[in-house]
N, C-alpha and C positions, 0 to 999 in steps of 0.2 A: 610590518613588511609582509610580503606576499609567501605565503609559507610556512611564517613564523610566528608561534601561536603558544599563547601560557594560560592554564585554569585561572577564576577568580580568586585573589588571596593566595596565591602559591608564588612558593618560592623555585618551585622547577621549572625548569624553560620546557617547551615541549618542539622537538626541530621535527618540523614536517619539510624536508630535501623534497625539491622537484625530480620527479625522474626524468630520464631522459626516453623521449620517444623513437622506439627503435626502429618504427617504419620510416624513419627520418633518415635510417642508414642500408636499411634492408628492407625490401618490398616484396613478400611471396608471391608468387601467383598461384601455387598449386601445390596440393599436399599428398603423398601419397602416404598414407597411415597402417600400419597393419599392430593390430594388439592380441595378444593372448594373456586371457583372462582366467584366475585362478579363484572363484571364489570361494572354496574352503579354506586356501591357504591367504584368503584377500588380499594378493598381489596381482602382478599384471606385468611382462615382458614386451618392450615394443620394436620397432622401426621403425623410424621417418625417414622421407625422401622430402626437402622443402626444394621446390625449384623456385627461381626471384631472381632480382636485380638486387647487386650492389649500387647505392648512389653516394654522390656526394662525395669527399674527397678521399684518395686511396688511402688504406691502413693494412694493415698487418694483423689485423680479426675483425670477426661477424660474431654481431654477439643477439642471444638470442633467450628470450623469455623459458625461465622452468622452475618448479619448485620441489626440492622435497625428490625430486629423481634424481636417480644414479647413472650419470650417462658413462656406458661402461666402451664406447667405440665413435670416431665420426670421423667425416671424410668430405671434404671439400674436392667439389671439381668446376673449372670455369669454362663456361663454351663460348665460343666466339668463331667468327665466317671461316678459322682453319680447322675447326673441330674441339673436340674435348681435352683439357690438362688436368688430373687431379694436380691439387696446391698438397705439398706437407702442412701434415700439425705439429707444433711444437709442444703444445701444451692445451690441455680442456682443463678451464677457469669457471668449476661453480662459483655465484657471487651471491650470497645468501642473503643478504641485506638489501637486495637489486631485483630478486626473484629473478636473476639470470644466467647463464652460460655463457662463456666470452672463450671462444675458439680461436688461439693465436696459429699462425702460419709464420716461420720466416721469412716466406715471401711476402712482397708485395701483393697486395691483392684493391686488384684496380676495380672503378665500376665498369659494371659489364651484367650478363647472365650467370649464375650459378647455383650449382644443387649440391645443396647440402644433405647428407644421410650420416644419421644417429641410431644409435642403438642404447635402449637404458630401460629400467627398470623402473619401479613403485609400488606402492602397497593403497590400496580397497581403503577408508577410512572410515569411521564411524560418523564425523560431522558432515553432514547432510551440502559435499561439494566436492568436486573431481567425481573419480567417478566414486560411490557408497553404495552400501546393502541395505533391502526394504526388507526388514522381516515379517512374517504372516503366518498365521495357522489355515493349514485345511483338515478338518479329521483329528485335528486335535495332535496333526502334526505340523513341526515347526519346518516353514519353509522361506525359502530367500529369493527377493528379485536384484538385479541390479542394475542403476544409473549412473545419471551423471546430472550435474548440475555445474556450467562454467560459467554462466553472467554471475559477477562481474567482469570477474579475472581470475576465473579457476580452470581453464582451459591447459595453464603451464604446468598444473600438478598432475597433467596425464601425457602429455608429450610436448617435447618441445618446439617454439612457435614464436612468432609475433601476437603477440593476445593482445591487440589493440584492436579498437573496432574500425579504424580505418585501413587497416590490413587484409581487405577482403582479397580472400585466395576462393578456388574453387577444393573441391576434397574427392579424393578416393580413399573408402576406409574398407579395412578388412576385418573382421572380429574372428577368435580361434577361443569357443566357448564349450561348456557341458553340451555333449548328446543332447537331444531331444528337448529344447525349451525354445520357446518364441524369440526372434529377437529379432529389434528394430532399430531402425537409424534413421537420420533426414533423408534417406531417397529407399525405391525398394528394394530387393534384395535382388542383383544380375544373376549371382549363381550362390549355391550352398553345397558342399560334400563334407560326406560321415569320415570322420579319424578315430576309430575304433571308439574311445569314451568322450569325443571332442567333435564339434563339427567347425567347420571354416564357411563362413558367410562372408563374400561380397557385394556390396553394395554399387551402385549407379552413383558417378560422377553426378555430386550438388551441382546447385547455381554458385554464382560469387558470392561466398559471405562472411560475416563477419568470423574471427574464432567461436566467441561466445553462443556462437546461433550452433556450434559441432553436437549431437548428442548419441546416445543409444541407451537402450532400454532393453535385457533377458531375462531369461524366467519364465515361470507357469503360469500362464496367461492367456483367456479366453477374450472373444472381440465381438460387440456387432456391427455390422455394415449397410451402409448407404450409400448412393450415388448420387453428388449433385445433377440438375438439368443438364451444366455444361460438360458432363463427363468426368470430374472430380471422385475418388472413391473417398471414402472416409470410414473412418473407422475410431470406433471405441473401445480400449481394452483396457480390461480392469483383473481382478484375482478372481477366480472361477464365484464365487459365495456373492460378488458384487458385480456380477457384468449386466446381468438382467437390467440393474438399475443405471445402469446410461443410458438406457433410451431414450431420455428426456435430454440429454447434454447432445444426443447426438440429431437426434431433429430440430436442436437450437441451429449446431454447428452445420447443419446444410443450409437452412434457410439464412444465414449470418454468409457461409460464403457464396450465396446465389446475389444478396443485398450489396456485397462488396464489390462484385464484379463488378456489377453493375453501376452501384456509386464511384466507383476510384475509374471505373472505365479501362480497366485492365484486367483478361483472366488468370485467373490466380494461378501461380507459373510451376507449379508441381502437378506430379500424377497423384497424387495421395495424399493426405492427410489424416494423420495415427495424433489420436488424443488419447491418453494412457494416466488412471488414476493409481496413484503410488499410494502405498502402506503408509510412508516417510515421505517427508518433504517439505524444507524450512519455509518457504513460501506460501502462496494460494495458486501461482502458477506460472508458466515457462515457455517464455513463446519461441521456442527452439522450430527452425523451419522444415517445415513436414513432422513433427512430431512432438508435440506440446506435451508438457508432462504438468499434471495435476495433482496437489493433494484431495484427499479421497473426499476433503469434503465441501471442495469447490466443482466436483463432476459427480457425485450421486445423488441421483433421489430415491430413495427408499418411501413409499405413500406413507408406509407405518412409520415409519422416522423421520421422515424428514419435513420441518416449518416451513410456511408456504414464504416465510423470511430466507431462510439459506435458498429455496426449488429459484427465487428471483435472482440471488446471489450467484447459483450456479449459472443463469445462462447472462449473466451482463460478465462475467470474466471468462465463460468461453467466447461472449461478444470481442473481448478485450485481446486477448490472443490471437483471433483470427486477424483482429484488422493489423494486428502487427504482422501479418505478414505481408501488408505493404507498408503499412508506415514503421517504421522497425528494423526489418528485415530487405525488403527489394530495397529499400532506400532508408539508411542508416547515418545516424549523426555521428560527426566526424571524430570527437571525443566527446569525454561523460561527464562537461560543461553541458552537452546540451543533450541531458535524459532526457529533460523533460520535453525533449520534442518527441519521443518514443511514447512516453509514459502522462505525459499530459494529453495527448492527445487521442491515445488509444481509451484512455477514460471516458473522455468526453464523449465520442463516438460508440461507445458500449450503450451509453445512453439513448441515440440516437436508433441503431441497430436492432435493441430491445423495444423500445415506442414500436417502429415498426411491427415484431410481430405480435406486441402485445398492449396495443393502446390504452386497456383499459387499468393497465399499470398506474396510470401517469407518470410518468419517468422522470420528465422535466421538473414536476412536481420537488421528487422525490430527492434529484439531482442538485437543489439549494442547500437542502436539511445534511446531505450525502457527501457534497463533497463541498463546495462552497463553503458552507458554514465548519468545519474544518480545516479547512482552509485558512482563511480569515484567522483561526481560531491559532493557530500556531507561526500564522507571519503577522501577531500582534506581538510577538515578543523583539526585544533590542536584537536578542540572540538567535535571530532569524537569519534566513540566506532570500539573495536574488533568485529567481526561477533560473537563471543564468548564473552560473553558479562555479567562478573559479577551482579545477580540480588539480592540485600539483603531483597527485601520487597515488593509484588506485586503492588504498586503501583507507582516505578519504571515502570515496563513491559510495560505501555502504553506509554514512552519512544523510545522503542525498536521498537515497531511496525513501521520501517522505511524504507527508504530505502537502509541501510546496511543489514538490515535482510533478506527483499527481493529482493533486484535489486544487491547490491554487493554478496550476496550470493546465487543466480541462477547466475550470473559471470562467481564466481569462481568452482561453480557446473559445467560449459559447460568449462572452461579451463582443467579441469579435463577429462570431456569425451571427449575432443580433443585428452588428455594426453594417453587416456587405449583402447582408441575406442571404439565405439558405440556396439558392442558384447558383448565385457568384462565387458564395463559399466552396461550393460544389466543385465550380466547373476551374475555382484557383488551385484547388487539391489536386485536381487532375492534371492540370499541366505542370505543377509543382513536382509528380512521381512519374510522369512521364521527360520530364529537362534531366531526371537523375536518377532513374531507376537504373541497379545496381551497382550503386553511387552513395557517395556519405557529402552531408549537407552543415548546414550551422544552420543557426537560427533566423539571422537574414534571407537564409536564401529563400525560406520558406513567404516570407513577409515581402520578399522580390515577387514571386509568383503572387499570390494573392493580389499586391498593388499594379501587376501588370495586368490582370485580369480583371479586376475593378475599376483600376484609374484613380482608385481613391490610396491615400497618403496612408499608408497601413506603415508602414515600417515609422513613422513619425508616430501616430497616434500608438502603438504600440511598444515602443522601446522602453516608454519610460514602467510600463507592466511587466517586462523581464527584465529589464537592465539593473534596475533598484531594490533593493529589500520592501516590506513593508506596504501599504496602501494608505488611504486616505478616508478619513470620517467628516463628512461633510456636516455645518451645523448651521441648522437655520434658523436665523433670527428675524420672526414676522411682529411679533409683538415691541413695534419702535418707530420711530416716524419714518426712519426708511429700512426698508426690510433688507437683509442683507445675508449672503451666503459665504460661508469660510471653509475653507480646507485647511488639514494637517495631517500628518501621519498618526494615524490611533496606535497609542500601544495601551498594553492593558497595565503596565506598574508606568509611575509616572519615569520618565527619564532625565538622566543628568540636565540634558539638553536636548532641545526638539528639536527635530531636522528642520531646515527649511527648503525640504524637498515637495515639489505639486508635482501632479498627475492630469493628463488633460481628462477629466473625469464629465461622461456624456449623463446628463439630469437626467433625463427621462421619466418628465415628469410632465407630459401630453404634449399633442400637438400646438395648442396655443402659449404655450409658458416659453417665457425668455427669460436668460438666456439656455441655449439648446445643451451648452455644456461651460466649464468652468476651469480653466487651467491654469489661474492665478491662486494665490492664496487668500484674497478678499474680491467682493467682486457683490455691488450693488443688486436689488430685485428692482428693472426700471416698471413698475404695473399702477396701475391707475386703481386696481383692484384686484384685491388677490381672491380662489376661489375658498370657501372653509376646506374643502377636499385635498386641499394641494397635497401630493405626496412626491416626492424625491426617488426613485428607482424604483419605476413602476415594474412589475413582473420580476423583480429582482436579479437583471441579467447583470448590473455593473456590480464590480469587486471592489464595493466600499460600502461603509458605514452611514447612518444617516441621525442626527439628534437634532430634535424640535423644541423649541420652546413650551414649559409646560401647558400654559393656553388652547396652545395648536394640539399637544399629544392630546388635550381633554376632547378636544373637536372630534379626534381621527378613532379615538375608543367609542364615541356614538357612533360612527358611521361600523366600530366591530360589532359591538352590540345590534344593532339591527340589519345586521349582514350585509351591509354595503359594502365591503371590502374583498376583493379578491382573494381566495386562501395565498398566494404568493405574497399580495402586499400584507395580510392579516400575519401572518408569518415572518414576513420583513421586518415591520414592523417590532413586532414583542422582540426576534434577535436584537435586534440591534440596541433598543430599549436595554434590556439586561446587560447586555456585553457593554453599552455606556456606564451602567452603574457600576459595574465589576473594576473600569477604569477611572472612578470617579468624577464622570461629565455629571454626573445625577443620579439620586440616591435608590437603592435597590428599591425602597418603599413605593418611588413613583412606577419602579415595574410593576411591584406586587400590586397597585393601586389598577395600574392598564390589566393585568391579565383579568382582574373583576369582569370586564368587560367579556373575555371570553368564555362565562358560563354556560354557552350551546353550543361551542364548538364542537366541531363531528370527526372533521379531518383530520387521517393519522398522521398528517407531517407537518402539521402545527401541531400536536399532540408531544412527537418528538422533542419539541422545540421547549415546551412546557415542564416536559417533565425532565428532561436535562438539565435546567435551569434551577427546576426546585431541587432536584437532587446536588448541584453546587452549591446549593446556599444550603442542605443538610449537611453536605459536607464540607466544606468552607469555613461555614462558623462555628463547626464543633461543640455544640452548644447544647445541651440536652433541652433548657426549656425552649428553645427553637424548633428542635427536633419534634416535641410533644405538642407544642402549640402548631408548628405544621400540620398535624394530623387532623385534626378537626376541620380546617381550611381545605388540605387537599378531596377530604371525603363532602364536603360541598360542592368543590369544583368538579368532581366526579361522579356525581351523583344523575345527571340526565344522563350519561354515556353509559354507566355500569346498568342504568334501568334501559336502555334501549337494546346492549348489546348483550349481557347476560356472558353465561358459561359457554352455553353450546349455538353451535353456527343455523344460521337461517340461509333457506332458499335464497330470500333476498339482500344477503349482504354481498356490497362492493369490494375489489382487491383491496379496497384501503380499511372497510371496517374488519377485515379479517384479521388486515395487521394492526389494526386499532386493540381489540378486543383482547390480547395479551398485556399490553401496556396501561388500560383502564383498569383489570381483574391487577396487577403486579402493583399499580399506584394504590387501588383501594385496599391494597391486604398492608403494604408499607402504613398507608394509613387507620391500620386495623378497623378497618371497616366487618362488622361483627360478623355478618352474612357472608362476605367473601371470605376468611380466615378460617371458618366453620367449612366451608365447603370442600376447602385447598385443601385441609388439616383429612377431613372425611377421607378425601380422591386417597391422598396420601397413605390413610393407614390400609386400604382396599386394595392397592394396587400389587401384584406380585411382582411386574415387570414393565419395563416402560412404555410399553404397547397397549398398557391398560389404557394410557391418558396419552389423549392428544397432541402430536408434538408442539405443538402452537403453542401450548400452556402446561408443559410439564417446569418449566423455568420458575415458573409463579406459582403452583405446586410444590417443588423443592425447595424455593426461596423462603416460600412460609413455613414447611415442614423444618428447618433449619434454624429459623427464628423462632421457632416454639421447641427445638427439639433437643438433646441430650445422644449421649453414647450410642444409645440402641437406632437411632434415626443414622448419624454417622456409619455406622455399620451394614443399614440395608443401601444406601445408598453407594458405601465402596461396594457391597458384593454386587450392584447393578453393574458397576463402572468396571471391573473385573471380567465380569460376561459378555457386555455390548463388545459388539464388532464395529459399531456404527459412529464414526469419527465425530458426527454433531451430536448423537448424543453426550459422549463419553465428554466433550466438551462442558454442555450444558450441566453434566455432572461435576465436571473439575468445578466448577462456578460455585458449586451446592456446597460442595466438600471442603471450601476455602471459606465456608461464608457462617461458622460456630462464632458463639459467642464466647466460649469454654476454653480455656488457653490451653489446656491438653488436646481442645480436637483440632486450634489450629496447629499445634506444635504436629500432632500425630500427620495433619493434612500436609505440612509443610514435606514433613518426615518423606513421605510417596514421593515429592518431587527427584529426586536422584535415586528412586529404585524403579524395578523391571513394569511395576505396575502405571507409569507415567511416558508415554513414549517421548523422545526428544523431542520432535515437533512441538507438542502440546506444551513444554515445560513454561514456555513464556506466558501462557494463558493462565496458571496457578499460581505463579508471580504476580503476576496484574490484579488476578480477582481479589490474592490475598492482602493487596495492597489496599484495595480498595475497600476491605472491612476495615470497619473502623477500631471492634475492637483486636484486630490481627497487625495492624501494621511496626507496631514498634517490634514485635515478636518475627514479621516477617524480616523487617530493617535489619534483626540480631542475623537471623539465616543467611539474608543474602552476603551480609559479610565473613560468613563462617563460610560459609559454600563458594565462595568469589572463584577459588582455582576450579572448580568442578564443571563450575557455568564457562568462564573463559575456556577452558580445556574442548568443553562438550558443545557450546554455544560461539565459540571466537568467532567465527567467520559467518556468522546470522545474524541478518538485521536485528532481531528482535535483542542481542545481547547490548547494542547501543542505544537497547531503549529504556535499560534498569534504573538508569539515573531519574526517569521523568517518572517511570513505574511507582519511585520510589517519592519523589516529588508533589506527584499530584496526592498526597495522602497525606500533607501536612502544610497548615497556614500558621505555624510561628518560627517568628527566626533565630530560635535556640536550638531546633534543628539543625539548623545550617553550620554548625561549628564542628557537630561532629561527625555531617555528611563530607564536608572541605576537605577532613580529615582524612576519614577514607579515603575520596580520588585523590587527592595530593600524592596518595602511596600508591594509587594505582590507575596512573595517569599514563595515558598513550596519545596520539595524535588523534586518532579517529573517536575517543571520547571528548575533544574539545568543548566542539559547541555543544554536543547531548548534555553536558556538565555545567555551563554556562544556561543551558537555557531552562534546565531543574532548578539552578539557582534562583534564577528569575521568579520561576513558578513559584516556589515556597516564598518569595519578598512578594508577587502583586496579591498572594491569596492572603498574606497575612494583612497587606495593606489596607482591602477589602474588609477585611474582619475587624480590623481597626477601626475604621470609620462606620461600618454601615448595622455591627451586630447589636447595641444597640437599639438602632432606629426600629430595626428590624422585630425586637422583641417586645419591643411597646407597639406596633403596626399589630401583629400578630395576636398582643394582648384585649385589643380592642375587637 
């Protein structure tokens, strides 16, 4: 039933209560906010004024969302055409289990107009939500900024409120902060005055928005500036030591909102726009309106730091931010059923955004490997969700935050503009944010506009793409006297039972092939003649799978081999190929047999795709002679790429052999390829600091230096990670530093994670990397359940803390694990570890499946 939800194998019920939605009884319009903020003492004393409607039928309290505050005074008063009555309070009802206050009156209290004023308190926290401290050095002295962070629903642990996002009120906020530090909010500042060691800044009345969208940002803090064409300012601020390096975030973020104007056909309805890189920050980033908050290493470039991998990264999520501030922000879904109209969509358009100002990206390219094929890759489990995505209690939502919300639905968002074209799509978005700008929507209503602006059946051809979990792997059977095509749901461990759920799924498999699409589950090939070419999702805009009879894949590998194939369908192609085997439509070997064919491939996002792949079946089959016979195979198959691309970059390489040329030099030293390992090994002992080597290839330098290395290599590499300021380095470091063979330097690496030298943020990255050595993970498996209170304590409310289970999952294919992983969450099972828990399970049953069946085959293929 709807709500109610129990781990595999356990005997504890786990009750996920629906809340009740308080805009349902209370309706703000406007807030007047005033905070003084203590951060040395990391508290904070407030005031609200909520003005709103009572609706719905009269009661005897308004009850109103808070967490974790002390509301120490409030006062109801109701207006109506005679004037103002305050109501008595009988009683202030914190409800801790509700995250609410429930304010009884003896009176009657009818609907009408009323303003509520509260007065209470709170305390600064350390976990990276409400408002927290960013700490920093300048000089070698310790300094502090401070935020806030409320998406999801952290808005109630700084004042009290309706914190839904259908709750759009407008804001007047006041801050009562230290003397002399910057400080910012969603509008700019109307006035400031000095109170001897305190100043008072108020702010300009927001637009209508949601809670979540509230923020501010103080502290020591330098900016640059620019002016969009349309009169827009903008501005970047970051810690004095890193402002230099926005400049690149901040000439994405003009030309991103000069592109949006223009595309949404609306000007962007603020005077300013303040992007602000934080020390701290559980995210990548925060589309809070007028003032996006970034971690440091999604808005700097550093030329001596930073891979020209993150310089792309940074402008497709300042891409990503800005356009929410129309799709998002001026127009907001109604609940957090439908993130992924925020978050799926602002993906896909990041993409789009970025093409523009940098074609020779390929983006689209880039955008299968990136988010599709991720996609795919986690709504192949049982233990998946709908894009649409029943929510009964916000602390689910941090659940959601995944990638079905974002990577499967930007997908199905670009199958869609395949579907209407890029005009229509256009011009259906536009009338879609002008029917409801500063207005909350659902999913329909978006699929209203678009099908009224096309005429075409969008809301039919797309339903069953959010409405249902899962997609469908088409298999085509040419090799028969009548050739025929079938659909099912793929999943990758087999299931109790198969849905017999279809998708009206478009071929797209040329202009002459019928039929044009297939939304049965069996369904004849009526042709007189079929082509050897035929291919199934050509360009690979539809969000399905595709398996060919082996006959047909022999055809479609000469057409790779002599480059007749598109890098999109050459790419298509091998996914899908491997992801069948991993599910058992067909055996890994027929993969490993197709990729032969791609010994000239050039391009880095069928490169991706390859070495992802080999490195699942390193890791999967856990198998040393696997492992060992890999190596001689991969330095074949890498062997035209490492001789054309080498070490050091050329005049003549494209954006794609740049990011080619790290993943060829990392596969060949994995394959000890003698000449690359020598070379790494060389870089490595030469280098004093990590400006000596290139950031593009200090990974694959470390990687190797760690694979050959001992105590003394552990040691230069923490005193790097101790010095760096630079967020993506210290990153790339944690990676190095997790990645000994030596159970003392995983244990010692481990060790770092809950002391001074590991910033929170980072903590989930040392986890993951540690999981993913092979010889760390049972040593890490020990940690994370020794450390469980540390992480919940310092991680609770961070996506990343719901993602230990899969952390922990994807590092192991037998299921003798499973009994004493069960074990664990059994005893520390919550609502919102559901499915993360269920679908780790999953993980450990299809990769042992796979190893079952295929490690064998595998190692005689290999032997040969």
């Amino acid at each position: 039933m709807p709500g109610l939800t129990t781990p595999p194998n356990s005997g504890t019920l786990v009750q996920m209560k629906s809340v009740t939605r308080l805009y349902q009884n209370f309706q703000p319009s406007h807030y007047n906010l005033a905070l003084d903020i203590d951060p040395e003492a990391m508290t904070f004393t407030g005031i609200v004024e909520i003005t709103g409607k009572k609706v719905g039928r009269p009661s005897q309290r308004i009850t109103l969302h808070q967490k974790d505050l002390k509301i120490t005074a409030a006062k109801i008063t109701r207006h109506d055409k005679k004037g103002s009555e305050e109501k008595n309070i009988s009683r202030i009802n914190p409800h801790k289990t509700y995250d609410e206050v429930r304010l009884h009156s003896p009176d009657m209290l009818f609907p009408g107009e009323y303003t509520i004023e509260l007065e209470f308190s709170g305390h600064i926290t350390e976990p990276m939500n409400g408002i927290y401290p960013c700490l920093f050095e300048v000089d070698g002295k310790e300094k502090k900024l401070i935020a806030t962070q409320f998406e999801s629903h952290h808005a109630r642990e700084v004042f009290p409120c309706v914190d839904e996002p259908e709750a759009k009120s407008t804001f007047d906020l006041k801050l009562v902060t230290p003397k002399g530090q910057t400080v910012l909010a969603n509008t700019p500042v109307k006035s400031q005055k000095a109170k001897k060691t305190r100043q008072e800044s108020t702010f300009e009345t927001t637009p209508k928005m949601s809670t979540y969208l509230l923020a501010f940002v103080f502290g020591d803090m330098e900016y640059l500036e620019a002016t969009t064409k349309d009169g827009v300012q903008v501005r970047t601020y970051a810690t004095a030591n890193n402002v230099a390096f926005t400049q690149f975030a901040l000439d994405t973020a003009v030309k991103c909102l000069e592109f949006y104007n223009e595309y949404f056909g609306i000007p962007y309805p603020l005077a300013k726009c303040d992007m602000v890189a934080l020390p701290d920050f559980a995210s990548g980033a925060m589309e809070n309106w007028g003032l996006i908050t970034y971690r440091e290493q999604a808005l700097i470039v550093d030329p001596k730091n930073t891979s020209l991998g993150l310089k792309q990264y940074v402008a497709m999520v300042v891409a990503h931010e800005l356009a929410h501030q129309w799709f998002g922000n001026l127009v907001t879904m109604r609940w957090w059923t439908d993130l992924w109209l925020n978050e799926g969509f602002a993906t896909w358009i990041e993409y789009l955004a970025t093409d523009k100002q940098h074609p020779d990206w390929q983006m689209w390219t880039q955008f299968i490997v990136d988010e599709q094929q991720p996609g795919m890759k986690l709504d192949a489990l049982k233990n998946t969700h709908a894009i649409e995505v029943p929510v009964h209690h916000p602390d689910e939502i941090r659940t959601i935050f995944d990638t079905i919300s974002y990577s499967k639905g930007a997908a199905i968002i670009h199958m869609l503009h395949n579907y209407l074209g890029a005009d229509t799509f256009r011009d259906g978005l536009r009338y879609y944010l002008k029917q409801h700008t500063y207005g909350n929507t659902d999913t329909t209503d978006l699929w209203h506009a678009l099908g009224h602006i096309s005429g075409k059946p969008v809301q039919a051809f797309m339903n069953a793409w959010t409405s249902q979990p899962g997609y469908p792997i088409v298999q085509v059977s040419l090799d028969q006297p009548t050739p025929q095509l079938k659909q099912e749901r793929f999943y990758l461990g087999a299931p109790d039972n198969r849905d017999s759920v279809v998708w009206p799924v478009p071929l797209l498999a040329g202009s002459t092939f019928k039929p044009e699409s297939i939304a049965v589950s069996e369904q004849d090939i009526k042709a007189s003649k079929l082509p050897d070419d035929l291919l199934i999702n050509q360009g690979r805009a539809g969000f399905y799978r595709v398996v060919y009879d082996p006959k047909h894949v022999g055809k479609l590998a000469k057409l790779v081999a002599s480059g007749k194939l598109d890098v999109l369908d050459r790419l298509g192609l091998l996914s899908d190929s491997f992801e069948a085997a991993k599910a058992g439509y067909a055996s890994t070997v027929d993969s490993l047999r197709l990729l032969e064919a791609y010994s000239n491939e050039d391009d880095n996002a069928v490169w991706d795709i390859i070495a992802g792949n080999l490195g699942s079946i390193r890791a999967v089959m856990n198998d040393e002679t696997v492992r060992e016979a890999l190596k001689p195979y991969m330095r074949k198959l890498t062997t035209e790429q490492l001789k054309r691309l080498g070490w050091e970059a050329k005049s003549a390489d494209s954006h794609f052999d740049q990011l080619l040329r790290p993943t060829i030099l990392g596969m060949s030293s994995l394959a000890e390829e003698s000449s690359v390992v020598k070379e790494a090994l060389g870089r490595f002992e030469s280098m004093t600091e990590p400006e000596d080597i290139h950031p593009d290839l200090r990974g694959v330098v470390y990687g190797t230096a760690v694979r050959h290395g001992d105590a003394q290599t552990f040691d230069k590499l923490f005193s790097m990670h101790e010095t760096s300021k630079n967020s993506e380095e210290r990153v790339t470091l944690a990676a190095a530093l997790t990645g000994f063979k030596q159970e003392e330097l995983i244990k010692r690496a481990l060790t770092l994670i809950t002391s001074k030298s590991v910033r929170l943020q980072d903590a989930p990255y040392w986890i993951a990397y540690s999981f993913g050595n092979r010889h760390a993970r049972d040593v890490t498996w020990q940690w994370l359940k020794e450390n469980w209170d540390w992480l919940e304590a310092k991680l609770g409310n961070d996506l990343s803390f719901y993602r230990m289970p899969n952390y922990a999952a994807r590092a192991y294919s037998d299921t003798k694990f499973l009994n004493e992983f069960k074990e664990f969450f059994d005893s520390h099972m919550s609502p919102a570890f559901d499915r993360p828990v269920k679908q780790a399970i999953e993980t450990v049953e299809w990769q042992a499946a796979w190893r079952s069946r295929d490690l064998k085959p595998i190692q005689n293929y290999l032997k040969k």
